[in-house]
DSSP file (Angstrom, degrees, kcal/mol; ACC not computed):
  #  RESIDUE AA STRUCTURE BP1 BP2  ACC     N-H-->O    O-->H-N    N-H-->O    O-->H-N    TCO  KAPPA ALPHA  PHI   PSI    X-CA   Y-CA   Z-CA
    1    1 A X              0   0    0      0, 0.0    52,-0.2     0, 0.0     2,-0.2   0.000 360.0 360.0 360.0 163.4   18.7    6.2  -42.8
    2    2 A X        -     0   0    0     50,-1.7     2,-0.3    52,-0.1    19,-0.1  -0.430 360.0-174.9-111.3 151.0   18.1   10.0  -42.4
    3    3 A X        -     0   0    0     17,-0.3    17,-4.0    48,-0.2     2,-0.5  -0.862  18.4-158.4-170.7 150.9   15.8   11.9  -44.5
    4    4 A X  E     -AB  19  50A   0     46,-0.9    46,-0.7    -2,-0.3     2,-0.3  -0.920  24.4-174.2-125.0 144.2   14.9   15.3  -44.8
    5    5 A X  E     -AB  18  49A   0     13,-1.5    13,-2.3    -2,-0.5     2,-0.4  -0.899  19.4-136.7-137.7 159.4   11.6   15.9  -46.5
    6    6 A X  E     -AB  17  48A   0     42,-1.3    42,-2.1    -2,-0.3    41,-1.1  -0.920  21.5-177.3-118.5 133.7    9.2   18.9  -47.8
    7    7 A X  E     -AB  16  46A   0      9,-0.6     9,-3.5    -2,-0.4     2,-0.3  -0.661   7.3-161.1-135.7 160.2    5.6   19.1  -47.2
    8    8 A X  E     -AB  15  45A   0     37,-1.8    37,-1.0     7,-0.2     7,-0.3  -0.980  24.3-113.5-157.9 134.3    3.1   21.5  -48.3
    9    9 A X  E     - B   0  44A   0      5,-1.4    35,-0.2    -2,-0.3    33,-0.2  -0.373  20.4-136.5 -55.8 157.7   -0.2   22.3  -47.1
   10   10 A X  S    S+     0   0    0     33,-2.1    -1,-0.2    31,-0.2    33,-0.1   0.579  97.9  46.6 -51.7 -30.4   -3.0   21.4  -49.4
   11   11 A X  S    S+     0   0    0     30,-0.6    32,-0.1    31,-0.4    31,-0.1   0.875 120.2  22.2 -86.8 -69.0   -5.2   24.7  -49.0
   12   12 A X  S    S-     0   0    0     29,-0.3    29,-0.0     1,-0.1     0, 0.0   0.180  84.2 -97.9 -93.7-161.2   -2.3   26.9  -49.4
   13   13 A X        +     0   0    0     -5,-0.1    -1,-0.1     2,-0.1    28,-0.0   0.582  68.3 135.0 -98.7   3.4    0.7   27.5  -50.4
   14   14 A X        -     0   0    0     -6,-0.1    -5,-1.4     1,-0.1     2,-0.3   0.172  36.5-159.5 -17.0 140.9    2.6   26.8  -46.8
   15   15 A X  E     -A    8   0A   0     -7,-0.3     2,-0.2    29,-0.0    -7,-0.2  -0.989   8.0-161.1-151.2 124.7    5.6   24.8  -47.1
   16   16 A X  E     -A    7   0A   0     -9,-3.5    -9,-0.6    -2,-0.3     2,-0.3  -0.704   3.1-171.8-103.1 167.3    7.5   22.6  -44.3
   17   17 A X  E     +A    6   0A   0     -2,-0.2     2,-0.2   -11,-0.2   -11,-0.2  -0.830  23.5 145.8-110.6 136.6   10.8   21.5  -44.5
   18   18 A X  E     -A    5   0A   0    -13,-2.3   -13,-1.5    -2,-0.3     2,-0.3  -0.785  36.9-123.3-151.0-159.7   11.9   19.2  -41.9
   19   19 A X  E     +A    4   0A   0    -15,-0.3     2,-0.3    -2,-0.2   -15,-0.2  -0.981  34.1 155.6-148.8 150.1   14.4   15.8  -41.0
   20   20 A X        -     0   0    0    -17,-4.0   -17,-0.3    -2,-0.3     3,-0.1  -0.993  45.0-135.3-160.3 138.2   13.4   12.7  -39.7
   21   21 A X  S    S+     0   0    0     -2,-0.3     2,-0.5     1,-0.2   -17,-0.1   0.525 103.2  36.1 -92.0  10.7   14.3    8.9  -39.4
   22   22 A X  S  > S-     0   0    0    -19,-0.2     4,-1.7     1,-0.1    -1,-0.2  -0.922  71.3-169.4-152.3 100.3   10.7    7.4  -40.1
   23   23 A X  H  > S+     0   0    0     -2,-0.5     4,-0.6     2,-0.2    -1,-0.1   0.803  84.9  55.0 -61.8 -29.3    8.8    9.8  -42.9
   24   24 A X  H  > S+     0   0    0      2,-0.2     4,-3.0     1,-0.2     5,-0.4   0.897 107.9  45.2 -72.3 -59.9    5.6    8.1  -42.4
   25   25 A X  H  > S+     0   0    0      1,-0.2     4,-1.3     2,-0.2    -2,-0.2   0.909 112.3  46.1 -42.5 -53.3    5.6    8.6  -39.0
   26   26 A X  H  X S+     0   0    0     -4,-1.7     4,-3.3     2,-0.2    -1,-0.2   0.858 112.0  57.1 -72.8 -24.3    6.5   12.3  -38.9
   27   27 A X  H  X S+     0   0    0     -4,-0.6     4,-4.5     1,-0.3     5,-0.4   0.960 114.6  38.4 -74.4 -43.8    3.9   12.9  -41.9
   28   28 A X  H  X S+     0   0    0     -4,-3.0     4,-0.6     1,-0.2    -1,-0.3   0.881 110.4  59.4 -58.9 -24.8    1.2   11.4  -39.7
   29   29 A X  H >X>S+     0   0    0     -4,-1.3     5,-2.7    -5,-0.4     4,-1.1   0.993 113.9  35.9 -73.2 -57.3    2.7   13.1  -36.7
   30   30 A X  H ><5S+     0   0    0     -4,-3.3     3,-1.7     1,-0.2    -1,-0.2   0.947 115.7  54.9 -45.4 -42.4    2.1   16.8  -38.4
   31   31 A X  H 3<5S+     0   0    0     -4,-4.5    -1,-0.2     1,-0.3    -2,-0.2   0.575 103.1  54.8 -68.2   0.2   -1.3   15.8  -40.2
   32   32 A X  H <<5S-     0   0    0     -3,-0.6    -1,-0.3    -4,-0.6    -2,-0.2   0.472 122.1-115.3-117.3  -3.8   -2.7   14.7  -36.7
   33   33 A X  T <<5S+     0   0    0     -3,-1.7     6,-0.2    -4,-1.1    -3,-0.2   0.561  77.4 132.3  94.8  12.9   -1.7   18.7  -35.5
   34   34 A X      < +     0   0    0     -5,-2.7     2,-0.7    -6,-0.3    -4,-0.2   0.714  58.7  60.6 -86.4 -22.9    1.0   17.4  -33.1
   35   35 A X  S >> S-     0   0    0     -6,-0.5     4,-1.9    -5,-0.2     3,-1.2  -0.776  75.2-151.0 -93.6 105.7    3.8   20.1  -34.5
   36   36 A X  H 3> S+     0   0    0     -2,-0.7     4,-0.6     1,-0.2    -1,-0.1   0.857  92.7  68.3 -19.7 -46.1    2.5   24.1  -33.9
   37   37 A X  H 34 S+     0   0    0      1,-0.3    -1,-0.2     2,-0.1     3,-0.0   0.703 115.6  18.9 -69.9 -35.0    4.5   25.0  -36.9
   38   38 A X  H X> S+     0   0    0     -3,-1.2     3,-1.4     2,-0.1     4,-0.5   0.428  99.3  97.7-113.0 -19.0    2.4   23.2  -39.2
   39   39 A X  H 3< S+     0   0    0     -4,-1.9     3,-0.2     1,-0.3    -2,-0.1   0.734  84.9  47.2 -52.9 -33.6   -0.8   22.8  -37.2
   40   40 A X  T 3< S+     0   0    0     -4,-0.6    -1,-0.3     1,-0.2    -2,-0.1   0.657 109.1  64.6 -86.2   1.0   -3.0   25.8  -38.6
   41   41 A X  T <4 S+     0   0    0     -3,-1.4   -30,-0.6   -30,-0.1   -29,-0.3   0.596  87.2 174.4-109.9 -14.4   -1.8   24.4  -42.6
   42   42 A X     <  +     0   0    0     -4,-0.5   -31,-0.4    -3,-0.2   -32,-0.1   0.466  41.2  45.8 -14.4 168.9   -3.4   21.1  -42.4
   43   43 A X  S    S-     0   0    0      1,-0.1   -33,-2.1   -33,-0.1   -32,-0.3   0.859  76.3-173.4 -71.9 159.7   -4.0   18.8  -44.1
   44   44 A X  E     -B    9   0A   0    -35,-0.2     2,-0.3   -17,-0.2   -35,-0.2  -0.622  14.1-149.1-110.5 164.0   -0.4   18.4  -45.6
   45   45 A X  E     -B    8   0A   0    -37,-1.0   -37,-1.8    -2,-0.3     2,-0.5  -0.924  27.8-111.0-133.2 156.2    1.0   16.1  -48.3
   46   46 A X  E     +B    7   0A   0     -2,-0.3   -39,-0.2   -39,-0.2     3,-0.1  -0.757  36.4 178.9-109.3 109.0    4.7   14.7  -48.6
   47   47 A X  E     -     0   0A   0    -41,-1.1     2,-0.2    -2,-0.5   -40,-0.2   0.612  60.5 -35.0 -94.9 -16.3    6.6   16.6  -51.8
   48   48 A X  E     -B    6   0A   0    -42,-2.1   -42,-1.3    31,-0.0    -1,-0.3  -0.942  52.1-156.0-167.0-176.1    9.8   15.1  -51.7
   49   49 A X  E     -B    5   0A   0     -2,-0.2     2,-0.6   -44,-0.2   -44,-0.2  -0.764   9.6-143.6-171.9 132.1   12.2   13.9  -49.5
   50   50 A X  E     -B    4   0A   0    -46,-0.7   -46,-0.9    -2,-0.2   -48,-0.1  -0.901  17.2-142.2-119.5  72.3   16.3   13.2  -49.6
   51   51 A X        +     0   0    0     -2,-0.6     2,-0.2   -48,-0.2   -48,-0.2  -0.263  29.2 160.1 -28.5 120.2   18.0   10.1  -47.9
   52   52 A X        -     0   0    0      1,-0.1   -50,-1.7   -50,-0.1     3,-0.1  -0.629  41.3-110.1-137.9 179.3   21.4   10.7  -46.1
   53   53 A X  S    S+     0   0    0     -2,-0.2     2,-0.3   -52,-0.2    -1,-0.1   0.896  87.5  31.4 -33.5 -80.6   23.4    8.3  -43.2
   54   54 A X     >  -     0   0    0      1,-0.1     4,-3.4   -53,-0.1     5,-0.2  -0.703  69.8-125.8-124.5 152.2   23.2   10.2  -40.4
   55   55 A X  H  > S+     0   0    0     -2,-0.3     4,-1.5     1,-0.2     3,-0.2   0.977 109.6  64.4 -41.8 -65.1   21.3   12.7  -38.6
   56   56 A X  H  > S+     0   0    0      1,-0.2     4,-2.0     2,-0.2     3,-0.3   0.794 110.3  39.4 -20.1 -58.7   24.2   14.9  -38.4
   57   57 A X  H  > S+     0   0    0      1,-0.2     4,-2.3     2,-0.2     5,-0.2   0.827 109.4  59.0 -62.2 -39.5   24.1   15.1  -42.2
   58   58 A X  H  X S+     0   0    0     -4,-3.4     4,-0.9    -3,-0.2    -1,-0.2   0.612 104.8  48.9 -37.4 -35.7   20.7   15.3  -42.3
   59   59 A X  H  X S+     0   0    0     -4,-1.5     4,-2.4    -3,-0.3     5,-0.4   0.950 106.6  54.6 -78.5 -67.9   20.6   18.5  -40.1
   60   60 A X  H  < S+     0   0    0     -4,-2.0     4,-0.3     1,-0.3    -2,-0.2   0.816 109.8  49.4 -52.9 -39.1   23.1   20.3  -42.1
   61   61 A X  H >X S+     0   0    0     -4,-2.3     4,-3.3     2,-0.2     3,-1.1   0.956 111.2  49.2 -73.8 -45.9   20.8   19.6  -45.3
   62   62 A X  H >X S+     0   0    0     -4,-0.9     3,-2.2     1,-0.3     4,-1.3   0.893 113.7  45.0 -39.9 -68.5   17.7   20.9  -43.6
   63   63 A X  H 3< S+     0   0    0     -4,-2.4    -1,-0.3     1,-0.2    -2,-0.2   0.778 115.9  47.0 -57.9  -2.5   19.4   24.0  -42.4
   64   64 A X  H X4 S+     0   0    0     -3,-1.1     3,-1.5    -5,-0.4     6,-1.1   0.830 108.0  56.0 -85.9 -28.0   20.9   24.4  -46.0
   65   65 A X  H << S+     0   0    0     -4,-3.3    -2,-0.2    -3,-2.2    -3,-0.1   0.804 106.5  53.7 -68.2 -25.2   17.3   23.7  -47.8
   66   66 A X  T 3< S+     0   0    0     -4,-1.3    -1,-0.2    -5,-0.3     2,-0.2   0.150  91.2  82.4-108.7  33.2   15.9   26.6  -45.7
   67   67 A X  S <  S-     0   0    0     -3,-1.5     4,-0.2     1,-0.2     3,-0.1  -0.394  96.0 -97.1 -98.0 175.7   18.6   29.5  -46.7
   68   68 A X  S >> S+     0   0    0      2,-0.2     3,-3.3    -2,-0.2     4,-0.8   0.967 122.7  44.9 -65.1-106.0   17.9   31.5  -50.3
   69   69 A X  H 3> S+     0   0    0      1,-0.3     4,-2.3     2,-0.2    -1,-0.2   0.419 109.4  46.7 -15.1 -42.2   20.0   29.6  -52.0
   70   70 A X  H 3> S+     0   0    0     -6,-1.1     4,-1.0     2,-0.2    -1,-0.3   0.459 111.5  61.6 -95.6 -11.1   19.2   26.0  -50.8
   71   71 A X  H <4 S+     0   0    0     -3,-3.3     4,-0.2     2,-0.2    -2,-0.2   0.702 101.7  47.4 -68.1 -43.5   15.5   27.2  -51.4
   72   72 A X  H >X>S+     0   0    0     -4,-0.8     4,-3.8     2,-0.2     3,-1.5   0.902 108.7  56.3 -83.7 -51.0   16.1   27.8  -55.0
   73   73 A X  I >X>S+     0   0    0     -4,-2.3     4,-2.3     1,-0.3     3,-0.7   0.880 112.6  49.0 -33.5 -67.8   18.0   24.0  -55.2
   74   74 A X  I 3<>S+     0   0    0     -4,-1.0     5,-2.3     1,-0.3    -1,-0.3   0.559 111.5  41.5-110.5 -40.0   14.9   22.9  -53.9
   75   75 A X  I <45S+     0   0    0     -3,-1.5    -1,-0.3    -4,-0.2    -2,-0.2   0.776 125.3  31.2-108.2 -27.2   12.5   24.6  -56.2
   76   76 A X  I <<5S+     0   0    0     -4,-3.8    -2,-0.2    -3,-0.7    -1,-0.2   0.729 125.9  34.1 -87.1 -19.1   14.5   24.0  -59.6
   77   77 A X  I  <<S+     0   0    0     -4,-2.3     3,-0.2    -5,-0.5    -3,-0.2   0.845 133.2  14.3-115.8 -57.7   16.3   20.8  -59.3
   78   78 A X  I   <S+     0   0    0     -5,-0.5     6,-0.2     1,-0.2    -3,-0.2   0.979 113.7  52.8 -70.0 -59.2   13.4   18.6  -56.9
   79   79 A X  S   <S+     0   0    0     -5,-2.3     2,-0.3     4,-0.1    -1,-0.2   0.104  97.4  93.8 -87.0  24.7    9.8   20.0  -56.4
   80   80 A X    >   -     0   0    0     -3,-0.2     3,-4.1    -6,-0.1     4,-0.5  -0.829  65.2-153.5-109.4 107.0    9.6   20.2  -60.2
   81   81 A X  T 3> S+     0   0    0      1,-0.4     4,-0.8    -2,-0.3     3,-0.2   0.650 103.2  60.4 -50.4 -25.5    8.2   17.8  -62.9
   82   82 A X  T 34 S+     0   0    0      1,-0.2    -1,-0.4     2,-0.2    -6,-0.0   0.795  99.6  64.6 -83.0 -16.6   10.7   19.4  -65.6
   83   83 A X  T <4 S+     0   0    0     -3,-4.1    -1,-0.2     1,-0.2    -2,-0.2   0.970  99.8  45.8 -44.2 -58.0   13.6   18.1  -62.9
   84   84 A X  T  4        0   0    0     -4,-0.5    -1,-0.2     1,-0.3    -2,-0.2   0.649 360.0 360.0 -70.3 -36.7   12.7   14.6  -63.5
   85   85 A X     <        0   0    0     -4,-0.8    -1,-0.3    -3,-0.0    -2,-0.1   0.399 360.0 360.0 -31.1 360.0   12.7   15.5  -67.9
């Protein structure tokens, strides 16, 4: 399996989105400063994360989750407790 997952710094309000085949692994990978993008946002926590097949599909959802639109999926329908109501 594929997954594409959102992280979020603790101190701020920084937000990752990324895809990955091992979640644990990439979470450690960021928290340990090994990605730039994420290095100064430290430490980060795992806010959700979306299981597909393949990578392929998996890419195509990242890059849709970080347009306007796929931003707003993200922020109404997952990273919210009233989703889950």
């Amino acid at each position: 399996m594929w997954y594409v997952y959102v992280i979020r710094s603790i101190e701020s309000s920084y937000q990752y989105i990324g895809s990955t085949n091992n979640v644990e692994k990439r979470l450690d990978d960021h928290n340990r400063g090994e990605t730039k993008s994420t290095k100064p946002y430290m430490p980060l926590i795992l806010e959700a994360y979306v299981a597909v097949r393949t990578e392929a599909k998996a890419r195509e959802l990242e890059k849709y989750f970080k347009t306007g639109s796929g931003k707003a999926i993200l922020k109404k329908r997952i990273l919210t407790d009233e989703a889950l109501a």
